[in-house]
Each structure stands twice: as C-alpha cells, then as structure tokens.
SEFIZA-3560 file (N, C-alpha, C; in Angstrom, 3 decimals):
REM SEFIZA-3560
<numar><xx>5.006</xx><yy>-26.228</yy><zz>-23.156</zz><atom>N</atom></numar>
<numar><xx>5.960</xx><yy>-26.049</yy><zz>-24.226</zz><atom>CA</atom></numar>
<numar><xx>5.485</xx><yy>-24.938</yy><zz>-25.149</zz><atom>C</atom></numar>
<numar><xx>6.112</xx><yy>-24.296</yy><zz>-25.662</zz><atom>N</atom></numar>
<numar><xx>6.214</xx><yy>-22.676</yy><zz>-26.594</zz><atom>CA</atom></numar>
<numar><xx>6.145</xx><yy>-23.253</yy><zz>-27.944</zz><atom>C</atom></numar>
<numar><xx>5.665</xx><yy>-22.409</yy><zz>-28.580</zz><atom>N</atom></numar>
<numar><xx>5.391</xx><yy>-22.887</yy><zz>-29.762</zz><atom>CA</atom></numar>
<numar><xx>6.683</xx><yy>-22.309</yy><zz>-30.433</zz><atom>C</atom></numar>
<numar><xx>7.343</xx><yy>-22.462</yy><zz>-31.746</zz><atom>N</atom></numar>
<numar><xx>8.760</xx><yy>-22.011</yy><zz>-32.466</zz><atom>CA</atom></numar>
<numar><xx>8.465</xx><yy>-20.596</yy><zz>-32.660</zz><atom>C</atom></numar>
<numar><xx>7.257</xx><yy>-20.162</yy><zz>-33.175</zz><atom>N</atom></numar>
<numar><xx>7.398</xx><yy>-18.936</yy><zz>-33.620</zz><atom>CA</atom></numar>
<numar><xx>6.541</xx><yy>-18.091</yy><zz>-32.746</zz><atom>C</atom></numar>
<numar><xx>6.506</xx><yy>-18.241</yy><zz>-31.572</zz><atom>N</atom></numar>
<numar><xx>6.220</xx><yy>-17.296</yy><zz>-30.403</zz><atom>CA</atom></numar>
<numar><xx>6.694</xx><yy>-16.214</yy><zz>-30.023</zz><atom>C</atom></numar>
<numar><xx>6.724</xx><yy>-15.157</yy><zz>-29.754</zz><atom>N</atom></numar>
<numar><xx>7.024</xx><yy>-14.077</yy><zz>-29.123</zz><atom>CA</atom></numar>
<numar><xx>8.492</xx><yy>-14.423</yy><zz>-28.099</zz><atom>C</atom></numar>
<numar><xx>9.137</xx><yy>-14.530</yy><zz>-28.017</zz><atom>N</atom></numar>
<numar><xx>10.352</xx><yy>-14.841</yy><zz>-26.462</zz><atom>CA</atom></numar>
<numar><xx>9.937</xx><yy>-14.000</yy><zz>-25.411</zz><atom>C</atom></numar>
<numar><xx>10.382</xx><yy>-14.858</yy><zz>-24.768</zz><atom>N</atom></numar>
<numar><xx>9.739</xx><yy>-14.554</yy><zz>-23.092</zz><atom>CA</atom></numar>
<numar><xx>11.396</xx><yy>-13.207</yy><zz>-22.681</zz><atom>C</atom></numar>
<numar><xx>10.945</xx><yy>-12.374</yy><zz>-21.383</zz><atom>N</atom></numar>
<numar><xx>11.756</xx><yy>-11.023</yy><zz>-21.190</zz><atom>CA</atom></numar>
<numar><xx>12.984</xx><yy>-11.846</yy><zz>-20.839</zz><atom>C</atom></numar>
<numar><xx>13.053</xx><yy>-13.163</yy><zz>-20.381</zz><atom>N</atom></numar>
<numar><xx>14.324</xx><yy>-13.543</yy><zz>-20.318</zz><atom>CA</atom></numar>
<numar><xx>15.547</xx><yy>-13.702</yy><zz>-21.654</zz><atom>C</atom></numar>
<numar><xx>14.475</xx><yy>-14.672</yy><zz>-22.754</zz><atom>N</atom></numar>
<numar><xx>15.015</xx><yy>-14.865</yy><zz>-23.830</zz><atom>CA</atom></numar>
<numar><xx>15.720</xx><yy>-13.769</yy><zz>-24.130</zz><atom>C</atom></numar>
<numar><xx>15.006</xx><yy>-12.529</yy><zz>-24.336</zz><atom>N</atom></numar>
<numar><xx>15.292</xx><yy>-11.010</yy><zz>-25.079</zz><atom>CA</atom></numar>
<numar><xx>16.461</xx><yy>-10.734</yy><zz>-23.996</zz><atom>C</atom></numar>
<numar><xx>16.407</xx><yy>-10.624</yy><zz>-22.945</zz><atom>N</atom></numar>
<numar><xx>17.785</xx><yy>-10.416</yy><zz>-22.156</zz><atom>CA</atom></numar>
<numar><xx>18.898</xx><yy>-11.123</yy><zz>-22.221</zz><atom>C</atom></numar>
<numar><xx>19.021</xx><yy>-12.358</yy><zz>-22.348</zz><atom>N</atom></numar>
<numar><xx>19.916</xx><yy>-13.081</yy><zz>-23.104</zz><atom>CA</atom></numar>
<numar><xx>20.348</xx><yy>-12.836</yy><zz>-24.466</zz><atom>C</atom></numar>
<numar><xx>19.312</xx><yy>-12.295</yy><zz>-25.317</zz><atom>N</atom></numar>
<numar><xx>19.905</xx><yy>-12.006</yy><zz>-26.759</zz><atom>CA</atom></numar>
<numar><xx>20.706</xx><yy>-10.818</yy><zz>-26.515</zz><atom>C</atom></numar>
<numar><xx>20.173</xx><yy>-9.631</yy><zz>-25.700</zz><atom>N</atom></numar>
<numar><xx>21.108</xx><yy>-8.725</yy><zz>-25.367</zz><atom>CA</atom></numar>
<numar><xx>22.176</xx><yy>-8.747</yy><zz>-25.124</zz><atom>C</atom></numar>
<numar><xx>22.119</xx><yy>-9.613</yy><zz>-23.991</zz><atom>N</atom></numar>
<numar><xx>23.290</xx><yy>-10.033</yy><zz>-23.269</zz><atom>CA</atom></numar>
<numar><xx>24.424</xx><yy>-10.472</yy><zz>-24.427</zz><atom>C</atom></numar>
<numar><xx>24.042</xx><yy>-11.219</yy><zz>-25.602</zz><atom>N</atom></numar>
<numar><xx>25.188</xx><yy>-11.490</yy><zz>-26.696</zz><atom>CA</atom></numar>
<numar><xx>25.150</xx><yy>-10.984</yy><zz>-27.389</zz><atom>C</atom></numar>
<numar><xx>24.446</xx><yy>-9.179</yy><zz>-27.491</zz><atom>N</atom></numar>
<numar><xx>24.928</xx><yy>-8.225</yy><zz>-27.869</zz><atom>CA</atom></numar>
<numar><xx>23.884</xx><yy>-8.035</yy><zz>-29.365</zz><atom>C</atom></numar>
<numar><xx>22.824</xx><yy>-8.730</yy><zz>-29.412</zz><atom>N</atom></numar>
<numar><xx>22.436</xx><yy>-9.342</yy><zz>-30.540</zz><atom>CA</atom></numar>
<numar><xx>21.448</xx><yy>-7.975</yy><zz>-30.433</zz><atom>C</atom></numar>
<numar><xx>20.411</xx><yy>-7.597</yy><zz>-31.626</zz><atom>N</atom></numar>
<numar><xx>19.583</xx><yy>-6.104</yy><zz>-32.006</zz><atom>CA</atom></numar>
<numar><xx>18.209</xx><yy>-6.945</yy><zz>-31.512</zz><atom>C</atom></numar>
<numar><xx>17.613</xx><yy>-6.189</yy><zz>-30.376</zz><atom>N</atom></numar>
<numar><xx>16.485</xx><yy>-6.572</yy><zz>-29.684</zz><atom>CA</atom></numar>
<numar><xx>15.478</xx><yy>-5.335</yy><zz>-30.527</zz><atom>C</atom></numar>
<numar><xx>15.546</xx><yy>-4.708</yy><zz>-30.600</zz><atom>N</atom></numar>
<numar><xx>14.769</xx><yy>-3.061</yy><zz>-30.907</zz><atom>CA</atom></numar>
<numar><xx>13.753</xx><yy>-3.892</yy><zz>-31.606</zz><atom>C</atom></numar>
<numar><xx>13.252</xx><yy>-4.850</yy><zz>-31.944</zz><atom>N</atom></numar>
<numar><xx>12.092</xx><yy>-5.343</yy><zz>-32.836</zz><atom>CA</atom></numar>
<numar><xx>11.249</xx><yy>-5.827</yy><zz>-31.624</zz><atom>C</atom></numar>
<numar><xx>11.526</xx><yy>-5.799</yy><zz>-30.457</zz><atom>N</atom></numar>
<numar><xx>10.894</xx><yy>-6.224</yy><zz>-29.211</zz><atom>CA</atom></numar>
<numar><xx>10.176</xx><yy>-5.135</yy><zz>-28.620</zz><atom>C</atom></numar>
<numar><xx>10.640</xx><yy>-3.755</yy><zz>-29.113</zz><atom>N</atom></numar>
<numar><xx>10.200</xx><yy>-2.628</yy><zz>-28.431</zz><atom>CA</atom></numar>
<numar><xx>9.122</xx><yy>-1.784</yy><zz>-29.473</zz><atom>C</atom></numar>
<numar><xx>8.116</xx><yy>-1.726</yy><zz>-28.724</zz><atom>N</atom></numar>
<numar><xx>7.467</xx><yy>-0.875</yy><zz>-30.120</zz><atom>CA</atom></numar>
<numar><xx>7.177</xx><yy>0.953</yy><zz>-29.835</zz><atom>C</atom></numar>
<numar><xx>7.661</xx><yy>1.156</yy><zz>-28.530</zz><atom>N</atom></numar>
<numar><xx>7.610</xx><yy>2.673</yy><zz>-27.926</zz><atom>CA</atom></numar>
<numar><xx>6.776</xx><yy>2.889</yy><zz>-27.655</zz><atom>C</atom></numar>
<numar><xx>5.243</xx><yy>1.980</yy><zz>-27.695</zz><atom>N</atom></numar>
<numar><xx>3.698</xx><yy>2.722</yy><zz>-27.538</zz><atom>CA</atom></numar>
<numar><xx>3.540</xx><yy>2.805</yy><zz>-25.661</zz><atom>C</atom></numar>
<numar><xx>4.462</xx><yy>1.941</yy><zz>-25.267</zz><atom>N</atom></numar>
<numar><xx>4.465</xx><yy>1.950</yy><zz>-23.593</zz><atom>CA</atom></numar>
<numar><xx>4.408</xx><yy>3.185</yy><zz>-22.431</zz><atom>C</atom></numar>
<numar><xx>4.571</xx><yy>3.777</yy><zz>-21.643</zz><atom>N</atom></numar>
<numar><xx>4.737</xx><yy>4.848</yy><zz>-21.038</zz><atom>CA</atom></numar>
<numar><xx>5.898</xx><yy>4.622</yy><zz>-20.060</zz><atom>C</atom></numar>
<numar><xx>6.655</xx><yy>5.244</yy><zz>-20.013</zz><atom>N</atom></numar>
<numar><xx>7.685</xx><yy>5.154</yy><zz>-18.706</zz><atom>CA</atom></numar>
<numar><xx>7.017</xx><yy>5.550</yy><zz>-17.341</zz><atom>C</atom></numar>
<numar><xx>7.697</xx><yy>5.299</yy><zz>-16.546</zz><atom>N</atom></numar>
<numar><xx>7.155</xx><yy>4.853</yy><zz>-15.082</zz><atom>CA</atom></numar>
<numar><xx>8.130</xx><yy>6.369</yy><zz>-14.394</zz><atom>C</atom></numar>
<numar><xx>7.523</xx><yy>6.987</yy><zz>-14.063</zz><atom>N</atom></numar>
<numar><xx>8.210</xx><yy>8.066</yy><zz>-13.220</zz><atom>CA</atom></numar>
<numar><xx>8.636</xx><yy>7.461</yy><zz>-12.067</zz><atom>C</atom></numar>
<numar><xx>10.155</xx><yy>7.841</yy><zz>-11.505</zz><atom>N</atom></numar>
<numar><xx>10.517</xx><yy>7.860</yy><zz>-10.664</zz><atom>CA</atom></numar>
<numar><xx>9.878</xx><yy>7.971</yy><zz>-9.258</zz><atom>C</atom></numar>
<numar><xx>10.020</xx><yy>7.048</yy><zz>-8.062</zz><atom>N</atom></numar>
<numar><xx>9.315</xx><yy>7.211</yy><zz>-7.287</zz><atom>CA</atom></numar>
<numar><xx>10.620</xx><yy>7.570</yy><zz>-6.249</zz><atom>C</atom></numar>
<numar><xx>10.247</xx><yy>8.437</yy><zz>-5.094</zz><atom>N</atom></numar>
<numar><xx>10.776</xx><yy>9.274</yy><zz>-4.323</zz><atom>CA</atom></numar>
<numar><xx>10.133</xx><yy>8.991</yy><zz>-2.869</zz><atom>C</atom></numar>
<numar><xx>10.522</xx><yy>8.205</yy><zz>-1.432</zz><atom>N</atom></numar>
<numar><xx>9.447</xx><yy>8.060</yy><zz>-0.635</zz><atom>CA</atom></numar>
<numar><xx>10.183</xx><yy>8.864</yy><zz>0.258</zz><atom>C</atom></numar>
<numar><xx>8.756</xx><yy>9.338</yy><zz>1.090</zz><atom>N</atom></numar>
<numar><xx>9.372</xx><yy>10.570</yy><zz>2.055</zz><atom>CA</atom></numar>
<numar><xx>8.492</xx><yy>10.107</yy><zz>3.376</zz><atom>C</atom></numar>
<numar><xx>9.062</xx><yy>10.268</yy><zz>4.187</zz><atom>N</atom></numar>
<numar><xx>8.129</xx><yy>10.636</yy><zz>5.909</zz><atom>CA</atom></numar>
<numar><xx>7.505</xx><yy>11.907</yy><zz>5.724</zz><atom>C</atom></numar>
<numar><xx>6.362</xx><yy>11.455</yy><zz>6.340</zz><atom>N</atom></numar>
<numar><xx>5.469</xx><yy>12.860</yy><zz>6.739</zz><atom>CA</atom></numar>
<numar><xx>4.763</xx><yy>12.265</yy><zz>8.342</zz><atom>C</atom></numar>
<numar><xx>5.140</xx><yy>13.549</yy><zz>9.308</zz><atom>N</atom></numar>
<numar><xx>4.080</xx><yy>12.861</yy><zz>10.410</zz><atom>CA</atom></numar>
<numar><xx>2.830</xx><yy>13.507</yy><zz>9.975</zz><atom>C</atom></numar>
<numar><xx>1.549</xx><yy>12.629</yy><zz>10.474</zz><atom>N</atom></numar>
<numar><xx>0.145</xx><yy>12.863</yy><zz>10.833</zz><atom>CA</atom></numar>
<numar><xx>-0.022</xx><yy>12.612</yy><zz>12.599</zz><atom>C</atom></numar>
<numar><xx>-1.098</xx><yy>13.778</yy><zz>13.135</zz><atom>N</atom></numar>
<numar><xx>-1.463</xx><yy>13.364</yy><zz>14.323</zz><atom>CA</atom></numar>
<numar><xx>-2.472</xx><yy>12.030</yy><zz>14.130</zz><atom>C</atom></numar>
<numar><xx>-2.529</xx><yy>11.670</yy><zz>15.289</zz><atom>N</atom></numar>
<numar><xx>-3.385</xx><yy>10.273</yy><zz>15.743</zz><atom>CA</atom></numar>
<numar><xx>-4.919</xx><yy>10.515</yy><zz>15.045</zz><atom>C</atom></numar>
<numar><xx>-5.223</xx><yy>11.634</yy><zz>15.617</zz><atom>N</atom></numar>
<numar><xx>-6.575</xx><yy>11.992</yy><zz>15.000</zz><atom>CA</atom></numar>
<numar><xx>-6.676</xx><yy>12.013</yy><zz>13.580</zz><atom>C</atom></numar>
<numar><xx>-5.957</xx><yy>12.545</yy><zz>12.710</zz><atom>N</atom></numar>
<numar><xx>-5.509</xx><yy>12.716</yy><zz>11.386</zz><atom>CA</atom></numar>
<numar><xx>-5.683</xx><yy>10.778</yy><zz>10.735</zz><atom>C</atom></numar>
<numar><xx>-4.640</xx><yy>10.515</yy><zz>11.219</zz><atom>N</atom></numar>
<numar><xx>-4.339</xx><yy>8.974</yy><zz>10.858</zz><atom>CA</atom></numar>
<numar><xx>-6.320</xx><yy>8.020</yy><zz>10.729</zz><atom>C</atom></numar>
<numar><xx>-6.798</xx><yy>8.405</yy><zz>12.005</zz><atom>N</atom></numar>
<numar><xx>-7.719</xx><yy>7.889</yy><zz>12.126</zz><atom>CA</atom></numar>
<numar><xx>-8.867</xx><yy>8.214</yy><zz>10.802</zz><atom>C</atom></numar>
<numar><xx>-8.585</xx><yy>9.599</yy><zz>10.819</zz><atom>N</atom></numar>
<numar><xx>-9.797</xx><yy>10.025</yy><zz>9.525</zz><atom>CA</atom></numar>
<numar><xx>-8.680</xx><yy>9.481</yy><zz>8.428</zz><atom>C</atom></numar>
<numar><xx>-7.945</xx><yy>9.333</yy><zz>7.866</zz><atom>N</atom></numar>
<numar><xx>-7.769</xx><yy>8.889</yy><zz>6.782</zz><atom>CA</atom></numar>
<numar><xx>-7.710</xx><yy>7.077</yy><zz>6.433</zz><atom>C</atom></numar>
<numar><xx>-7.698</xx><yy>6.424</yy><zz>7.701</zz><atom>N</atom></numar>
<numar><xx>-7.871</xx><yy>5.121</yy><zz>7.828</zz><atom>CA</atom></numar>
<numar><xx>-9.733</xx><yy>5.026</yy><zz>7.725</zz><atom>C</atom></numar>
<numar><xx>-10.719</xx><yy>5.894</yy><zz>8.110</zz><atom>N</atom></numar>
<numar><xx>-11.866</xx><yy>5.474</yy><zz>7.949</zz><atom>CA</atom></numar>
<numar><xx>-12.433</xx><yy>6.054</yy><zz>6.564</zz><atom>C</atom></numar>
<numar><xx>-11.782</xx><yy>7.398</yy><zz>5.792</zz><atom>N</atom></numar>
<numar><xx>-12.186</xx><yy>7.533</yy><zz>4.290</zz><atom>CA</atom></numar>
<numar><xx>-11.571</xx><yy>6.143</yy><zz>3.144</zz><atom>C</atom></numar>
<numar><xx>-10.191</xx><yy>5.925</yy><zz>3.784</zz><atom>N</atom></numar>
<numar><xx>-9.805</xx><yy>4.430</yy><zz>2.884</zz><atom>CA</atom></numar>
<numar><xx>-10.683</xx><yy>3.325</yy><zz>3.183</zz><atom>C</atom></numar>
<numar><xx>-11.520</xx><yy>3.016</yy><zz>4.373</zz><atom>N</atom></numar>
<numar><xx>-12.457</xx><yy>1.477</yy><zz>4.688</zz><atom>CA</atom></numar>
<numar><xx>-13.296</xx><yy>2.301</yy><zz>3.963</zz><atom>C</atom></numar>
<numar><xx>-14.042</xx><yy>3.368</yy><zz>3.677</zz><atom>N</atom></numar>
<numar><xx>-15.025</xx><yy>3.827</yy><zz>2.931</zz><atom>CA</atom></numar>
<numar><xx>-14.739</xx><yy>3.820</yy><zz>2.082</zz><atom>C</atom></numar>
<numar><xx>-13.372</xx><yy>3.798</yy><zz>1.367</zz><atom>N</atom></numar>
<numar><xx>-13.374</xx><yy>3.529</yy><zz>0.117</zz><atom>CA</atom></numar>
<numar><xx>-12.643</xx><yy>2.749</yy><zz>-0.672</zz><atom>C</atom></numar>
<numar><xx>-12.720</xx><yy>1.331</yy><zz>0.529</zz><atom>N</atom></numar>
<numar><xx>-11.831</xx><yy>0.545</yy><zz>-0.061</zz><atom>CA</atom></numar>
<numar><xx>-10.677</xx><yy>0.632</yy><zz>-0.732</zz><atom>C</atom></numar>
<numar><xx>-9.865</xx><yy>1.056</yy><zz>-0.085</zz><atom>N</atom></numar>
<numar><xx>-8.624</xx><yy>1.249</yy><zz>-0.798</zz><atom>CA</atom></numar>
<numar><xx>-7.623</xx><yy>1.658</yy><zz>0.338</zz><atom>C</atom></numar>
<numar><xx>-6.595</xx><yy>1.476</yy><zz>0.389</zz><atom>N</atom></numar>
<numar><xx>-5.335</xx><yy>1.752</yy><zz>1.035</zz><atom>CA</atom></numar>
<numar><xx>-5.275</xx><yy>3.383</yy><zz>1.860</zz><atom>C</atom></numar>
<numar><xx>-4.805</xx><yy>3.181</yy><zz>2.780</zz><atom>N</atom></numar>
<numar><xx>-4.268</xx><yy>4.884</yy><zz>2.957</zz><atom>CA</atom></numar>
<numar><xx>-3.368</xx><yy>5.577</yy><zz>2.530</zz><atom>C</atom></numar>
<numar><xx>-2.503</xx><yy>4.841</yy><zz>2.091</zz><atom>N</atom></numar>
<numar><xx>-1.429</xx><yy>5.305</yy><zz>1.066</zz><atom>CA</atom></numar>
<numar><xx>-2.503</xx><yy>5.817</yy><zz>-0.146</zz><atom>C</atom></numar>
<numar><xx>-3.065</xx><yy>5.142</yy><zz>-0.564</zz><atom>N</atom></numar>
<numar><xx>-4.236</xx><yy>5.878</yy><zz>-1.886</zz><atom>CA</atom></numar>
<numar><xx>-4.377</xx><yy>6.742</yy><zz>-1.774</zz><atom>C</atom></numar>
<numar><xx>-5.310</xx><yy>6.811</yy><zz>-0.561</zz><atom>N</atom></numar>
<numar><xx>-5.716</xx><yy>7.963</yy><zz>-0.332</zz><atom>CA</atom></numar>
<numar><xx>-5.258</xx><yy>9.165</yy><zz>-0.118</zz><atom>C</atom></numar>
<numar><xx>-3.921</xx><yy>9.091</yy><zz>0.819</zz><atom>N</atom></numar>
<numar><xx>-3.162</xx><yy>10.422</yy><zz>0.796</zz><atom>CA</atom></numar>
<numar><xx>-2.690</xx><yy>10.553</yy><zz>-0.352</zz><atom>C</atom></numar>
<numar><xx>-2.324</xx><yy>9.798</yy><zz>-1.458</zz><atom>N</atom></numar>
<numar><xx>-1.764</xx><yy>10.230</yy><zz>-2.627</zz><atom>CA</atom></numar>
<numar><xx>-3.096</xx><yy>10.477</yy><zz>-3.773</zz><atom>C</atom></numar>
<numar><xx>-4.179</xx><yy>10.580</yy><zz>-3.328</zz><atom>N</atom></numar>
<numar><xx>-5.140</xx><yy>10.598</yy><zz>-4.457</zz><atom>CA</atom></numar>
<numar><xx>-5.706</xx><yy>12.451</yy><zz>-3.797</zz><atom>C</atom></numar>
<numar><xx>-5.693</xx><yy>12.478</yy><zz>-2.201</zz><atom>N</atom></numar>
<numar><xx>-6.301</xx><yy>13.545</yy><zz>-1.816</zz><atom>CA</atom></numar>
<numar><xx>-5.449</xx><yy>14.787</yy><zz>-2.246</zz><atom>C</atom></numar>
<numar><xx>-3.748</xx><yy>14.189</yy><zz>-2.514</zz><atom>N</atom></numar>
<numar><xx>-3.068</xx><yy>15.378</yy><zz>-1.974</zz><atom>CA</atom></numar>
<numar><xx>-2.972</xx><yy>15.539</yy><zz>-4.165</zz><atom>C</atom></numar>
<numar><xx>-3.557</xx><yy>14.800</yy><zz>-4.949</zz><atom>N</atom></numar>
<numar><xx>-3.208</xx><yy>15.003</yy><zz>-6.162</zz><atom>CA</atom></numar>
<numar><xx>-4.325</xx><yy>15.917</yy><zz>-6.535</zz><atom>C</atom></numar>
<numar><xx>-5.300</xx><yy>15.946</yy><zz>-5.587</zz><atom>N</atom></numar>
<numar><xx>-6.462</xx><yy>16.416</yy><zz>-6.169</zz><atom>CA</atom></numar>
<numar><xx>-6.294</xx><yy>17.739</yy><zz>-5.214</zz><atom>C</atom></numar>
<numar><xx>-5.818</xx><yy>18.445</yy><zz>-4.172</zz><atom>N</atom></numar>
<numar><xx>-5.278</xx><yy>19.483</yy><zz>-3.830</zz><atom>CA</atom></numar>
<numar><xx>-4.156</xx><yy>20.165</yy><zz>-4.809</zz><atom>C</atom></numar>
<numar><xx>-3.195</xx><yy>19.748</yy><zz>-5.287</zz><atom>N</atom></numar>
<numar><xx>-2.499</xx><yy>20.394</yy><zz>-5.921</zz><atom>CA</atom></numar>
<numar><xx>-3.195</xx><yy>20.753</yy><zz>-7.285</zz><atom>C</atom></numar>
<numar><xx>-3.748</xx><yy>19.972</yy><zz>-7.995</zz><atom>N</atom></numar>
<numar><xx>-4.633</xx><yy>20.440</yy><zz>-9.405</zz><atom>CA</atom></numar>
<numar><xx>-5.353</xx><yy>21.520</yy><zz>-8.849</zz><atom>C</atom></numar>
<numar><xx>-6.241</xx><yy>21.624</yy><zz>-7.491</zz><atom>N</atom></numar>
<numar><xx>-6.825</xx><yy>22.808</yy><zz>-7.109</zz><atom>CA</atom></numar>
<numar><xx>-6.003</xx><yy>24.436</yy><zz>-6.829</zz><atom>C</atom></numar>
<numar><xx>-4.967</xx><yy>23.664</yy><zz>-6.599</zz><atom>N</atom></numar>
<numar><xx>-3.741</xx><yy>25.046</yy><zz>-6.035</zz><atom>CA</atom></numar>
<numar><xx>-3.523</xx><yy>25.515</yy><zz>-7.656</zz><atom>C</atom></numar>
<numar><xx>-3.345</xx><yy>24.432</yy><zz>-8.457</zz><atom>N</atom></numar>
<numar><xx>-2.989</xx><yy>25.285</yy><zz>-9.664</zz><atom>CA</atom></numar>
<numar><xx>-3.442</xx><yy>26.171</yy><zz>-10.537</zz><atom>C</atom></numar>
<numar><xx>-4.975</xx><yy>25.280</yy><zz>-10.330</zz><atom>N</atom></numar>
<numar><xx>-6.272</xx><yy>26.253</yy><zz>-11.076</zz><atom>CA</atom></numar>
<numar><xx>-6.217</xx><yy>27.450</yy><zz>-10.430</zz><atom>C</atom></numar>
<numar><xx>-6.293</xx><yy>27.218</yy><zz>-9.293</zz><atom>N</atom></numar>
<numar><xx>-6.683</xx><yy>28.586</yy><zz>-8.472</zz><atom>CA</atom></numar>
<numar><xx>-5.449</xx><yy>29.933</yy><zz>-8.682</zz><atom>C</atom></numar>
<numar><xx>-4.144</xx><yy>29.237</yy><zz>-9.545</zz><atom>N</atom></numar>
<numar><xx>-2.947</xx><yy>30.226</yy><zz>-9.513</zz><atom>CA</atom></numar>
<numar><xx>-3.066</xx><yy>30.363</yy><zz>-10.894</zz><atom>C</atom></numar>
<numar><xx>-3.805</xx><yy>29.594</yy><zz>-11.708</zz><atom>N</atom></numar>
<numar><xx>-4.143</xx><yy>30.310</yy><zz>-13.005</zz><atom>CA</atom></numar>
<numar><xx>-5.320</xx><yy>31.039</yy><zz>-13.221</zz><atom>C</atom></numar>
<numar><xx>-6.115</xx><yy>30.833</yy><zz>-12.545</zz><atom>N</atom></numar>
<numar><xx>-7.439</xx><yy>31.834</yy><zz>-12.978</zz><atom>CA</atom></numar>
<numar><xx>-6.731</xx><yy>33.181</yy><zz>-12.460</zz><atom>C</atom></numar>
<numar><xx>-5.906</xx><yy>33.144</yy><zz>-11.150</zz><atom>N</atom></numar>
<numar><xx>-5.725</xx><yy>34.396</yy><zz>-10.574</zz><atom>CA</atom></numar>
<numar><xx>-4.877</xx><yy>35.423</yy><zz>-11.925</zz><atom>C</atom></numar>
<numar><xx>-3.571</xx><yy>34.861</yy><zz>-12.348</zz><atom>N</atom></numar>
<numar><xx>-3.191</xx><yy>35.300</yy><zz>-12.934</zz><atom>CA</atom></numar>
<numar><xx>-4.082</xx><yy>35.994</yy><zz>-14.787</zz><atom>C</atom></numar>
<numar><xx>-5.015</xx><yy>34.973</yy><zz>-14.613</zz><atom>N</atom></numar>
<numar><xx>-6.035</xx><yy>35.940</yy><zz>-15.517</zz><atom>CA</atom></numar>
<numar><xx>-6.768</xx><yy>36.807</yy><zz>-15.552</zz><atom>C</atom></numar>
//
C-alpha cells in the first residue's frame, strides 16, 4: 500500500492526463531524450562474424555492442582525421 502523499505511479499521471488534468509538475526536463533508433541489415562474411563473436566473449558483451561500439569509435576517428586535415 502507497502512502497519500507519494509521488503517483506513470499510470496514475496517465490517467490524470487522460482527464485532461496539468501533469507538467511531474516533469522536471533534467532527463535526456532517447534518439531515435533506425535498424538496418548489414552482411558480414563468416570469418568476419567469427572475429567479432570472439572480441564480444573477450569482452563480455554482445556483438551487437560491439559492432556499435567499434563502428562509434571509427567514425570519431574519420572525423578527427577530417578536421586536423582541414587545419
């Protein structure tokens, strides 16, 4: 059981919405929005697949991680490398 002067749970607040009632005291803006996610196919050869399935058991973590951690840390490199040039 909730105590009276508790916080309301995301349902409560959706229901107050729902009767149209001013929630904005629920929101305080310090949050970050969630970028849009976009999923795409990419093939990898067999060999490929394999090295990125044994850097994820090395590093505990998913292969999805990993291609999205390797390919974030390639593009920061592409960029540096297109700003120093331009200096």
């Amino acid at each position: 059981m909730r105590k009276a002067d508790s916080t309301p749970t995301a349902d409560e607040i959706a229901e107050r919405a729902d009767r149209g009632e001013d929630i904005s005291a629920y929101f305080t803006n310090s949050g970050r929005m969630k970028r849009a996610i976009q999923r795409v196919n990419v093939d990898f050869t067999v060999e490929m697949l394999h090295e990125l399935d044994a850097v994820a058991s090395e590093l505990n973590i998913s292969r999805q991680a990993v291609i999205k951690s390797y390919l974030r840390q390639a593009l920061d490199r592409h960029y540096q490398a297109r700003d120093r040039a331009k200096s």
